[in-house]
VEXROMAR-490544 format. One line per 4 residues: number of its first residue (from 1); their letters; for each residue y, x, z of C-alpha. Coordinates in Angstrom, 3 decimals, padded with zeros to 6 digits, m for minus. Layout:
<pts>
NUM	A	Y:X:Z ~ ... $
</pts>
This chain:
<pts>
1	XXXX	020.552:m000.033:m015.102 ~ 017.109:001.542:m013.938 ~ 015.940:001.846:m010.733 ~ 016.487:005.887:m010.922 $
5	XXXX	020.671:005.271:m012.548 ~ 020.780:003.101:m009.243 ~ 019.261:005.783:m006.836 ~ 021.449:008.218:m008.271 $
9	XXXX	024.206:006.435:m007.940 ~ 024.007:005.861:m004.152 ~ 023.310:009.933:m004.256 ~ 026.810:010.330:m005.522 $
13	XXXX	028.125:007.972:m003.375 ~ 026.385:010.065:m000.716 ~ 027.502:012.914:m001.584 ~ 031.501:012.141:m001.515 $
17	XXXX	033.901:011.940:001.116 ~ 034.217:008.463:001.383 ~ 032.724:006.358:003.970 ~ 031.543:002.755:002.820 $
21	XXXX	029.813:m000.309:004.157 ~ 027.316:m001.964:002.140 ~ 027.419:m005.729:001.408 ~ 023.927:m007.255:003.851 $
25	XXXX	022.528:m009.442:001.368 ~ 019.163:m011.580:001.670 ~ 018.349:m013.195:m001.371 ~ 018.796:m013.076:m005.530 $
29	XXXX	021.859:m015.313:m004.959 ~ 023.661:m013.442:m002.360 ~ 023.072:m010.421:m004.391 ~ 024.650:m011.849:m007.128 $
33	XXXX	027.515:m012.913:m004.874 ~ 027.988:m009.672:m003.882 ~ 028.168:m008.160:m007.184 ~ 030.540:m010.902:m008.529 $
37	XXXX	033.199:m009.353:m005.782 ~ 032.484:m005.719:m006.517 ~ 029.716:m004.586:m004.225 ~ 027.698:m001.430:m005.963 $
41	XXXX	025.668:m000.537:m002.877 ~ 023.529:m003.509:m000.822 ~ 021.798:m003.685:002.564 ~ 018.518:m005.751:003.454 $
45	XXXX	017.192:m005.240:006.986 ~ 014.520:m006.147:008.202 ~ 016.130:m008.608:010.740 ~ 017.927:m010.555:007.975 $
49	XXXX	014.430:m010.265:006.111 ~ 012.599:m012.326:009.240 ~ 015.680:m014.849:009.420 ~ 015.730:m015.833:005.784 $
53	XXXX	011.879:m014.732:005.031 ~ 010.209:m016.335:007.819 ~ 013.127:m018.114:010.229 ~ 011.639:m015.920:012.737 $
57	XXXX	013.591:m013.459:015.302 ~ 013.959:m009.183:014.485 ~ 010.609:m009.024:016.397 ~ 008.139:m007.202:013.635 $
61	XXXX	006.108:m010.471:012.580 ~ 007.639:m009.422:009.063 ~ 004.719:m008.208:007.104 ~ 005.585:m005.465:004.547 $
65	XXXX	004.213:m007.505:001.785 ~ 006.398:m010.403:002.832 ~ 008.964:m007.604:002.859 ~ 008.550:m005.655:m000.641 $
69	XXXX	007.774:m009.028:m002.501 ~ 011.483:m010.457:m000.878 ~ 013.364:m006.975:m002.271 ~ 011.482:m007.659:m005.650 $
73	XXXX	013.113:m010.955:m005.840 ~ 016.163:m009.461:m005.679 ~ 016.170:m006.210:m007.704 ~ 014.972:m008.213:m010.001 $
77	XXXX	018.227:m009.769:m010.791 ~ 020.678:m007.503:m009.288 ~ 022.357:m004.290:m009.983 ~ 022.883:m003.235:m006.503 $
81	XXXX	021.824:000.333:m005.224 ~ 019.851:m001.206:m002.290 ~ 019.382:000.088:001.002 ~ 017.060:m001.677:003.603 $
85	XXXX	015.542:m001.037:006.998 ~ 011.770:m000.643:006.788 ~ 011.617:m000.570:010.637 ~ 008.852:001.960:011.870 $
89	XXXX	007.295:002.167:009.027 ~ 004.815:m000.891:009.648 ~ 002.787:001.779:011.806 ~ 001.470:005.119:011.756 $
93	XXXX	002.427:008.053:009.129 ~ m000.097:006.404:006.887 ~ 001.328:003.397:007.136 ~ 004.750:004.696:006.046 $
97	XXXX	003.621:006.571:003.043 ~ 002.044:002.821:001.392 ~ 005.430:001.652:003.125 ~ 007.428:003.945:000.776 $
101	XXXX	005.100:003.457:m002.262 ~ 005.492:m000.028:m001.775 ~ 009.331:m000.668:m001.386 ~ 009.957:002.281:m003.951 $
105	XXXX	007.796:000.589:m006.497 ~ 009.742:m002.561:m005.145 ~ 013.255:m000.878:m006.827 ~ 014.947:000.072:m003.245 $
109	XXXX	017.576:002.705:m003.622 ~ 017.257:003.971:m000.082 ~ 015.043:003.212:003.275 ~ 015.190:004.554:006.371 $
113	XXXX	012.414:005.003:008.640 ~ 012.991:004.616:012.894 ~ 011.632:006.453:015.956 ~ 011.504:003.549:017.783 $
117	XXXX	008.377:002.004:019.422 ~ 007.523:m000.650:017.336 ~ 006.678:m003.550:017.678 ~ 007.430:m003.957:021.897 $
121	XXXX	004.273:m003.474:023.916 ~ 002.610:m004.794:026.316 ~ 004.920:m005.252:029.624 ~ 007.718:m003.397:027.560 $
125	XXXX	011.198:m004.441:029.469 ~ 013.097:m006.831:026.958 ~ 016.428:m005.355:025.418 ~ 015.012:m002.095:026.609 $
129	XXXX	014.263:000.686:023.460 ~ 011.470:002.941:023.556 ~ 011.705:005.905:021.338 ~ 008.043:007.296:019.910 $
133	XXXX	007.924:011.531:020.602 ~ 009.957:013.662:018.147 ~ 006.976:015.063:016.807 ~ 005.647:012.035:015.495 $
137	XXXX	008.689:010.706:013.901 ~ 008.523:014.327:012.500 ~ 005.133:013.433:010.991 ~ 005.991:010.262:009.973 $
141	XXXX	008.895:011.724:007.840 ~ 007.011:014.197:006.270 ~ 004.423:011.677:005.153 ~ 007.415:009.660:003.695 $
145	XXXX	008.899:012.541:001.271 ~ 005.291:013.126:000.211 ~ 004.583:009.832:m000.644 ~ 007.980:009.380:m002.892 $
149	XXXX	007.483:009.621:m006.498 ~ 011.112:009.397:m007.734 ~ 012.888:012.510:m006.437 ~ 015.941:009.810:m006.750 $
153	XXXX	014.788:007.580:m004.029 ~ 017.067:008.239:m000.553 ~ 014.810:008.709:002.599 ~ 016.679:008.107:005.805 $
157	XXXX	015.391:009.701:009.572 ~ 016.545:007.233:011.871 ~ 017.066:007.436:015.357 ~ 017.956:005.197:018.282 $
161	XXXX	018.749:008.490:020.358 ~ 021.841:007.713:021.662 ~ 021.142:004.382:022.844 ~ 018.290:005.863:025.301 $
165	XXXX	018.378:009.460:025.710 ~ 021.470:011.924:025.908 ~ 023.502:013.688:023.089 ~ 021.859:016.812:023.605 $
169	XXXX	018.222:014.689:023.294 ~ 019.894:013.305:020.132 ~ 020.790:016.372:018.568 ~ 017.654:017.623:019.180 $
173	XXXX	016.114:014.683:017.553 ~ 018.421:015.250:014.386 ~ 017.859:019.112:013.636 ~ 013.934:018.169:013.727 $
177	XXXX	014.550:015.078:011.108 ~ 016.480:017.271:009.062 ~ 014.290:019.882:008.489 ~ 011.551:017.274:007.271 $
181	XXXX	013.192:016.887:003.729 ~ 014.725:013.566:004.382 ~ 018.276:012.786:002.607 ~ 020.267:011.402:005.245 $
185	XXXX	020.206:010.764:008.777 ~ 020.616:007.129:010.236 ~ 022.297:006.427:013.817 ~ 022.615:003.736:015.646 $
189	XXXX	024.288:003.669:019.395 ~ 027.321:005.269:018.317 ~ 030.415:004.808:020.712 ~ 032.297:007.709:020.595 $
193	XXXX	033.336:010.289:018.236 ~ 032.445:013.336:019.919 ~ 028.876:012.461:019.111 ~ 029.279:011.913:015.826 $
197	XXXX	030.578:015.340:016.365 ~ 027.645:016.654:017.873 ~ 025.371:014.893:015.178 ~ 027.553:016.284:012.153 $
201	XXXX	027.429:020.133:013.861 ~ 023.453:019.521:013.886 ~ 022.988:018.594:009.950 ~ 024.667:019.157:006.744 $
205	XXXX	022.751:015.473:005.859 ~ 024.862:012.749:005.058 ~ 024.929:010.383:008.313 ~ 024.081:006.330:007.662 $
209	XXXX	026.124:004.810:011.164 ~ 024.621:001.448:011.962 ~ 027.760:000.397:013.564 ~ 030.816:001.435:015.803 $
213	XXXX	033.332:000.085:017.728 ~ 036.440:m000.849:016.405 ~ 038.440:001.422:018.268 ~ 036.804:004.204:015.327 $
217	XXXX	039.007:004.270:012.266 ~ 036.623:004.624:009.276 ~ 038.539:007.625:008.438 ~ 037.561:009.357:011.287 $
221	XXXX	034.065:008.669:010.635 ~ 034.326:010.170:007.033 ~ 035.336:013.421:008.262 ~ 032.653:013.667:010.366 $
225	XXXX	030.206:012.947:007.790 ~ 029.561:009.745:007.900 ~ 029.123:008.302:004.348 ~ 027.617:004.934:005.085 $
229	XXXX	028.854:002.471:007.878 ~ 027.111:m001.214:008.407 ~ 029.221:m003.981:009.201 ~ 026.665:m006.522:010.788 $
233	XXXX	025.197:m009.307:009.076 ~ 027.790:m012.117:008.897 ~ 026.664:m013.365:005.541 ~ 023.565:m014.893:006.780 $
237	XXXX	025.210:m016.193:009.408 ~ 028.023:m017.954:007.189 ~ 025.733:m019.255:004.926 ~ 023.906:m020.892:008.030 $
241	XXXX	027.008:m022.149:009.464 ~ 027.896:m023.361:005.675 ~ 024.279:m025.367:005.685 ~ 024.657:m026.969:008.969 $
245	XXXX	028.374:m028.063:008.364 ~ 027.204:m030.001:004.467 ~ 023.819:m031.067:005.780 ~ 025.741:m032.962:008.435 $
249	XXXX	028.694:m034.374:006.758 ~ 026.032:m035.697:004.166 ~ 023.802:m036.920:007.030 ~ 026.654:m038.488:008.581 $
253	XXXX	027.003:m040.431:005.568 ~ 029.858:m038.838:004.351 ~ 030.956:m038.510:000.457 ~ 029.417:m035.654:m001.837 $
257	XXXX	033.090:m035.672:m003.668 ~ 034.442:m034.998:m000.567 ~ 032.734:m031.353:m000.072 ~ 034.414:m030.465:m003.314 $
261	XXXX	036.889:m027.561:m001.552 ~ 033.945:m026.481:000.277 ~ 031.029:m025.560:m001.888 ~ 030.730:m023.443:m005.527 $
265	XXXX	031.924:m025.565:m008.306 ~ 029.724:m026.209:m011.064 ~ 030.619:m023.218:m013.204 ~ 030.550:m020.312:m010.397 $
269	XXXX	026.781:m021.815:m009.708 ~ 026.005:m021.440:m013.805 ~ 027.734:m017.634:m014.066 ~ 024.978:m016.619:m010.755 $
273	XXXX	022.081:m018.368:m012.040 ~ 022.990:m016.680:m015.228 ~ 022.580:m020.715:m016.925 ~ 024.121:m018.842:m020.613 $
277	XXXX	022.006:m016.907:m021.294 ~ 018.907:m019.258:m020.412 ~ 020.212:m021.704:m022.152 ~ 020.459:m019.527:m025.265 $
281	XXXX	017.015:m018.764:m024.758 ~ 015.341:m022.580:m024.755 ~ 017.722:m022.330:m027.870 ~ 015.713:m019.487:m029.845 $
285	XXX	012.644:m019.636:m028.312 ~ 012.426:m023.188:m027.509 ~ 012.911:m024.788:m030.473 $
</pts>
């Protein structure tokens, strides 16, 4: 499957009734993990990228080479139509068009691009978001549907809206990203359904929701629109926890043999590394 037969792909996706949660993968391997349980569509953000890239925290020390090599690595290998967070951009509107180039070229199905102020500043208040002005995240977005070659490639307009201005701010904010030729609109803050409401009655764009409280049945956020709905990153985190728990009952002294219910047996490992078919290839090539 080409880049493009992915793209288009999430497009249909987008374009349904349905709303569904990507798996949040970070490496070849967990994209092939994902796959092996059904997954289609993927998610890499950027502050899964710093944990598994550079062990670092969601602070922007990611570079976007770092970035585009790690989602290389994996579309390599995978099959996923894969969405990621590309953050602000890495800078200005110039920035974000070699940011698109970049993690298109990479094989990304979708990105979405954020009005937040990025990275913090200077005596910035910690845990405290600081939107850039509408008119240049307006800017920014144009630059990023200029700078796409493949019409397939899904541009999301981001915005942290509701988690520091009002509804009516947000809606604002939305009817401006729409008209910019983006594909979809990305949220994050949501907590109640009325402004999802208010968001859906401002664009006929798909809506990406970066989360929501349990209390809002997924059903609820389909007929508002929403197409796409992130579930966190737990995989990370359980392969962490996984790590720490082996590493110390082998540290401890204990058994290899006795990890045997808790790690991939031999032949799971050899389907994801794909050992078949490079085996048949030291075979023909080889010798």
């Amino acid at each position: 499957m080409s880049h493009t037969e992915q793209r288009k792909r999430l497009r249909t996706l987008l374009a349904g009734s349905a709303c569904l949660s990507p798996a949040s993968v970070f490496d070849p391997l967990s994209a092939r993990v994902a796959e092996s349980v059904g997954y289609e569509i993927g998610m890499l953000a950027g502050s899964v990228a710093s944990n598994t890239t550079l062990a670092a925290p969601d602070l922007i020390v990611l570079t976007l080479t770092e970035f585009a090599d790690q989602i290389r690595r994996i579309m390599r290998v995978s099959r996923l139509s894969l969405i990621v967070d590309a953050d602000h951009g890495y800078g200005n509107a110039l920035n974000v068009m070699r940011t698109i180039q970049e993690l298109e070229h990479a094989g990304v199905s979708a990105l979405s691009i954020e009005d937040t102020a990025l990275p913090t500043h200077f005596g910035q208040r910690e845990g405290q978001d600081e939107l850039i002005s509408t008119a240049e995240m307006v800017g920014k977005l144009r630059a990023a549907v200029t700078a796409r070659r493949d019409p397939a490639l899904v541009i999301a307009g981001r915005t942290a809206a509701l988690k520091v201005e009002d509804t009516e701010r947000t809606v604002a904010r939305v009817k401006a990203y729409s008209d910019t030729g983006v594909d979809a609109i990305f949220i994050v803050g949501l907590e109640r359904l009325d402004q999802l409401e208010a968001v859906r009655a401002a664009t006929k764009l798909p809506i990406i929701v970066g989360s929501a409280p349990a209390s809002l049945k997924r059903e609820d956020l389909a007929a508002r629109g929403a197409r796409i709905l992130l579930q966190g990153h737990q995989p990370v985190a359980a392969a962490v926890k996984a790590l720490g728990e082996v590493y110390a009952h082998l540290f401890r002294g204990g058994a290899p043999a006795e990890l045997k219910s808790r790690v991939a047996s031999a032949e799971e490992m050899e389907r994801l590394v794909d050992a078949q078919n490079y085996r048949d290839w030291q075979r023909d090539y080889l010798r």
